[in-house]
N, C-alpha and C positions, 0 to 999 in steps of 0.2 A: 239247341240250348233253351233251359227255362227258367225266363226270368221273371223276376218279382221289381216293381217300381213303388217306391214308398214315397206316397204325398198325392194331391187331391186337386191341384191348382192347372194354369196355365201350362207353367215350364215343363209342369209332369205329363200334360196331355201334347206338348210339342215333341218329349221325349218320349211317352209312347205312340206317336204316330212318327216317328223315323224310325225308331226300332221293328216296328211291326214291320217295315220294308227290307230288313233284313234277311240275309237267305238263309242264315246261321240262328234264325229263332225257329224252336219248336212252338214253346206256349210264351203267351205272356199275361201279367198276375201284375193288379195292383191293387196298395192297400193303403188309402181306404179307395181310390179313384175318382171318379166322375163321370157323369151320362158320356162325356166326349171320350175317354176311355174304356169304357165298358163297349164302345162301339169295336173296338180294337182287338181286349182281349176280357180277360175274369178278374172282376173288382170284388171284393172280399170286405168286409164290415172290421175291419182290424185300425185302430189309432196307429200310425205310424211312429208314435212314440213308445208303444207298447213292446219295449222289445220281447217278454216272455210269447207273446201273442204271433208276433213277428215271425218268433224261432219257431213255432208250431206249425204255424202257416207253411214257412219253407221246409221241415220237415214232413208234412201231409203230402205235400205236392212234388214233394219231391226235385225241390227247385236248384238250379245250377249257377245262379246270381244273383244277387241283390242290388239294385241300384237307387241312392236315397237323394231323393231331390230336396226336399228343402232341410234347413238348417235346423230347426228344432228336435228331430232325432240322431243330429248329428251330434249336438253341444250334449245332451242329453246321454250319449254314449251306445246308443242301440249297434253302430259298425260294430264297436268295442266284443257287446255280446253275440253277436254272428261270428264274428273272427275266433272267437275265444271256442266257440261251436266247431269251425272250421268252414264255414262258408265265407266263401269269397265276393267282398263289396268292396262296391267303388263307392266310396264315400271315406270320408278321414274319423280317424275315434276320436274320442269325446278331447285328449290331450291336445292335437292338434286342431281340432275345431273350435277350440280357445281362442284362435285368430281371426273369429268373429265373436264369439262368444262375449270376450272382454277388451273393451275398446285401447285397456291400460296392459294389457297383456301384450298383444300386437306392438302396440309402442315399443313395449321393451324389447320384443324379437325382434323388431327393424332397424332400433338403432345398433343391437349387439348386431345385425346382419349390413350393418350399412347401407338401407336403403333411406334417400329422401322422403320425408313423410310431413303432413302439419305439423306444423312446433304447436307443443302443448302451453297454455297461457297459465302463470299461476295465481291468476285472481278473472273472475267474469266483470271484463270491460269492453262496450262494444265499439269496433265492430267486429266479434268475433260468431262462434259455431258453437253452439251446446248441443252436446251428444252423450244421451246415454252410454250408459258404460257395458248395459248388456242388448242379448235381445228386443227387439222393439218393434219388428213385422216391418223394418223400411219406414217407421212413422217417429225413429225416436233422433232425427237430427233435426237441428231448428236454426236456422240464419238469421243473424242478429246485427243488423243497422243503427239500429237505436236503442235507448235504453228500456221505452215499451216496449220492444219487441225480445229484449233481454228477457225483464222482469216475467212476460208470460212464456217467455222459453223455460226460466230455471222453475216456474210451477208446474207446468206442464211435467217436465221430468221429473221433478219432486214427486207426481202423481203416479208415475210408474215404479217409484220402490227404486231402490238402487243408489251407488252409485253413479258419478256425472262424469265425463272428460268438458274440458273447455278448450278449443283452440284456436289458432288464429284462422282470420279468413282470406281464403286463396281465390285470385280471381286469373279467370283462365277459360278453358273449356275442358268441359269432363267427359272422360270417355271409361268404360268400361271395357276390362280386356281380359281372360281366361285364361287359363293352361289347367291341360287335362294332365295329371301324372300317376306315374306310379311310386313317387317317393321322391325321384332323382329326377328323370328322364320325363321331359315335357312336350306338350303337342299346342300346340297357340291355335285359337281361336278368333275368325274373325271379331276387328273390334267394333262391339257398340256404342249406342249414345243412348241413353235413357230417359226419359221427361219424369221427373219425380212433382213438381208442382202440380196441384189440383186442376189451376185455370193455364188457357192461353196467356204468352208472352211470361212461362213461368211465376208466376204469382198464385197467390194461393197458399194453402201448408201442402206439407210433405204431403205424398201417401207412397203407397209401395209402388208406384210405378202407372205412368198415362201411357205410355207409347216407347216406341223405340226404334230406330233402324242400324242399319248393318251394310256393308261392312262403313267405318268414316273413313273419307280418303284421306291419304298423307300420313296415315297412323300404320306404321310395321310395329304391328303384333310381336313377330320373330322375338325382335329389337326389344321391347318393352319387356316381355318375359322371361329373354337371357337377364334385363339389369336390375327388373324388379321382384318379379317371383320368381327367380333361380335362388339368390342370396337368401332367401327366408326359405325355401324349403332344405336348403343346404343347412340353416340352421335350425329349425326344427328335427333335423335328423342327427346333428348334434348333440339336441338335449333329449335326442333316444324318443320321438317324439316324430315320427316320417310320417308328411303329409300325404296320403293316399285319395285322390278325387278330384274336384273340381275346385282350384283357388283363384279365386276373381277378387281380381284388385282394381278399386274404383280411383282412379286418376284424375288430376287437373295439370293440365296444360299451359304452367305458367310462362312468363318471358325467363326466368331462371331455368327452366326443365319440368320434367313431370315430378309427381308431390303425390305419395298416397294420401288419398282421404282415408281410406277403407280397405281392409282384406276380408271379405267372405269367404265360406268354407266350403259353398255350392255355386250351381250356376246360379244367374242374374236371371228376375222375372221380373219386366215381359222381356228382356234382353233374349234369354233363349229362344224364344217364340220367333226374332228374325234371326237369330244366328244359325240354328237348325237346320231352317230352310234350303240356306246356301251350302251344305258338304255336298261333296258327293260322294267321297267314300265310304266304307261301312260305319257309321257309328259304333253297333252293339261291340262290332270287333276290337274297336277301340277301347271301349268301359271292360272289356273282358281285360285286357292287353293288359291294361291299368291294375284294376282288380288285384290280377295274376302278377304283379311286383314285376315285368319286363315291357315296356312297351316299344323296343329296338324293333325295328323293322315294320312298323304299323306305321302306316299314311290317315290324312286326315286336311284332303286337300278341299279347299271352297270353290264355289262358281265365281265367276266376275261379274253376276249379277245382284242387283241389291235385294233387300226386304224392309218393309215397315209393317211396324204392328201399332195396332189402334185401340186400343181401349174402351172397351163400353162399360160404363159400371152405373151404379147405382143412385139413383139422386141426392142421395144424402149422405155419400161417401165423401170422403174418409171417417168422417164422424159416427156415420148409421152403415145400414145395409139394409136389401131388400129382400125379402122372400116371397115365396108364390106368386110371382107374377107370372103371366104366362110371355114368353117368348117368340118371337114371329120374326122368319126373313131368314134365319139360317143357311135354309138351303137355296133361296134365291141369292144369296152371299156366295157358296161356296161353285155355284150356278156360274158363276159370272167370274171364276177361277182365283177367287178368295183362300187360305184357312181359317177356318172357325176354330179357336182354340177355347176349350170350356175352362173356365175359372173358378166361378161360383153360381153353378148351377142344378138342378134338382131335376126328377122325373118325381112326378105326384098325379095318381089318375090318368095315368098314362101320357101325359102334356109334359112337356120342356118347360119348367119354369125357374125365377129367379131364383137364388140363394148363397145371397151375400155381399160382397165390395165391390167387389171390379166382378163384373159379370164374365163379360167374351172378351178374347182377343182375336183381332180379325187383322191375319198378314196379308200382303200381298208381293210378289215379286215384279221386277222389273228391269231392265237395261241399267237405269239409273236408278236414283234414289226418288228423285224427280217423280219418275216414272212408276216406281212402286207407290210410290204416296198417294198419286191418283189413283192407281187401282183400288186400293186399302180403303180410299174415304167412299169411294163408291159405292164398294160393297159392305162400309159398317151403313150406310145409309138405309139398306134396304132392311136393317136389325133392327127391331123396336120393341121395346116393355114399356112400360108405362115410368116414366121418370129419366130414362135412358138418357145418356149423357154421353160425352166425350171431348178429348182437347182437339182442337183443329188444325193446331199449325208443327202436329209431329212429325218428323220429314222435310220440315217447309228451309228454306235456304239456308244453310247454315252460317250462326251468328255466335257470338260469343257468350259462351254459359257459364252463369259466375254463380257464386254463394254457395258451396258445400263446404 
């Protein structure tokens, strides 16, 4: 089989380094990729948003799947013009990826779907959640304690164009949880935990993602995906609208039950980066299974060992980013039985260097969680650019994570 992976980041270098281990790939193609990529298969100069560019690409090469990692070619409609083509992707079109797309869209599927979700506030008073109503790269939710921290929530989104949602604030622990489908028929994913705060002990603003592990215990995945993403794909197929790909719903674990925060239309980054880790069975088999509208008789079973991923980004992230710096410690990282996953990085003069927000993600697996995390902080230790940063206590005992 040949496939094509669209997107440039982390989660797209964790998914083509399991798919490359596949026995069922012939080639693999991505566009636009990354150095961590390119080591894999053929990275291609193509905007992942680009669908006419996209269709050429997999017409040239002659490709047998498309798989679209992040959300911006999804909301966008690019599935929409492969399918219409007749190539088969795992990714949902532009109608169904509306359930991230619009934060006021999803609402209204959940409640016609009856699942528990934030109640929406209808005026901003805190201590509530201000949330973009569209896209935002993970940087457009803002927790609001006080009325300063209101006041520069509603400018900050003001600054992004758009409509806002306001909601109330759930306190809990959040966990992120997956299901692979093909419309109807779902495959649960180990659940993660994400650190979305910039600093240690959570503090900080958003950004897309410091770290994460996998799987959290006491969390059945199974269980969350029959009572929360069943009912929403059942009603998106409803409104003639079948959710085809990857739907992750970001959860809080109240004393009432679980509470969507959020439905995404792709995997979770750097979520995927430790969930990956852990399958053992074929992946690509699966995004085909999906793809192809039947995913009856496909497995998609994990180890019972854990993963943490670690974050190295850029000193001036979330705000800034880095470029041309040169990079060092990779391979003493991956030396010392690490993954290096490339995020935002560049080959220039033949040197690995910076380019961008979050640089590397660097997993590591272990017995426990415990046990992963030590590996993980080990081996980001030996990674260095100049500004290089990270949080320290991702993986560390688990405590109660509140404010989404």
């Amino acid at each position: 089989m040949k496939v094509l992976l669209l997107g440039a980041g982390g989660r797209e270098h964790a998914l083509a380094w399991r798919l490359a281990a596949s026995p069922a790939l012939d080639e693999l193609h991505a566009a636009p990729g990354n150095p961590g990529i390119a080591a894999l298969g053929h990275c291609h100069p193509v905007r992942a948003e680009d669908a006419e560019a996209v269709l050429e690409l997999v017409r040239s090469a002659d490709l047998d799947l498309v798989v679209v990692g992040p959300e911006a070619p999804l909301v966008a409609g690019v599935a929409d013009e492969l399918r219409h083509a007749g190539v088969p992707v795992f990714g949902p079109g532009a109608a169904a990826a509306r359930i991230e797309g619009s934060k006021s869209f999803a609402k209204e599927v959940m409640r016609a779907a009856g699942v528990p979700a934030a109640e929406t506030m209808p005026v901003a008073r805190a201590p509530c959640v201000v949330k973009a109503d569209g896209l935002a790269a993970g940087k457009g939710v803002h927790v609001c304690r006080t009325d300063e921290e209101l006041d520069a929530a509603l400018r900050a989104t003001a600054a992004l164009g758009g409509p806002l949602v306001i909601e109330e604030l759930l306190e809990g622990e959040e966990v992120s949880v997956f299901a692979l489908t093909d419309g109807m028929g779902t495959l649960a994913l180990p659940a993660a935990q994400d650190f979305k705060r910039l600093d240690d002990g959570d503090r900080g603003p958003n950004t897309g993602g410091m770290g994460a592990f996998a799987p959290v215990g006491g969390i059945d995945a199974e269980e969350l995906v029959e009572t929360i993403h069943r009912p929403v794909l059942e009603e998106l197929a409803r409104r003639g609208t079948p959710f085809v790909g990857a739907l992750f719903a970001g959860l809080m674990l109240t004393d009432a039950g679980p509470r969507v925060l959020e439905f995404n239309c792709r995997l979770g980054d750097p979520e995927t980066q430790s969930v990956v880790p852990l399958l053992e069975d074929d992946l690509l088999e699966a995004l085909a299974a999906a793809a192809g509208g039947d995913l009856r008789g496909v497995e998609l079973r994990a180890s019972e060992r854990a993963a943490v991923t670690v974050v190295v980004a850029a000193a001036d992230y979330p705000e800034g980013r880095d470029a041309g710096s040169p990079i060092e410690g990779i391979e003493d990282a991956e030396a010392a039985g690490a993954l290096v996953f490339h995020a935002g990085t560049a080959v220039r003069g033949g040197r690995l260097v910076t380019n961008g927000g979050r640089i590397l993600g660097v997993t590591a697996l272990g017995d426990t969680v415990t046990d992963a995390r030590t590996a993980a902080y080990a081996a980001a230790e030996r990674i260095s650019f100049p500004g290089a940063r990270y949080r320290r206590d991702i993986g560390a005992e688990r405590e109660q994570r509140v404010g989404r």
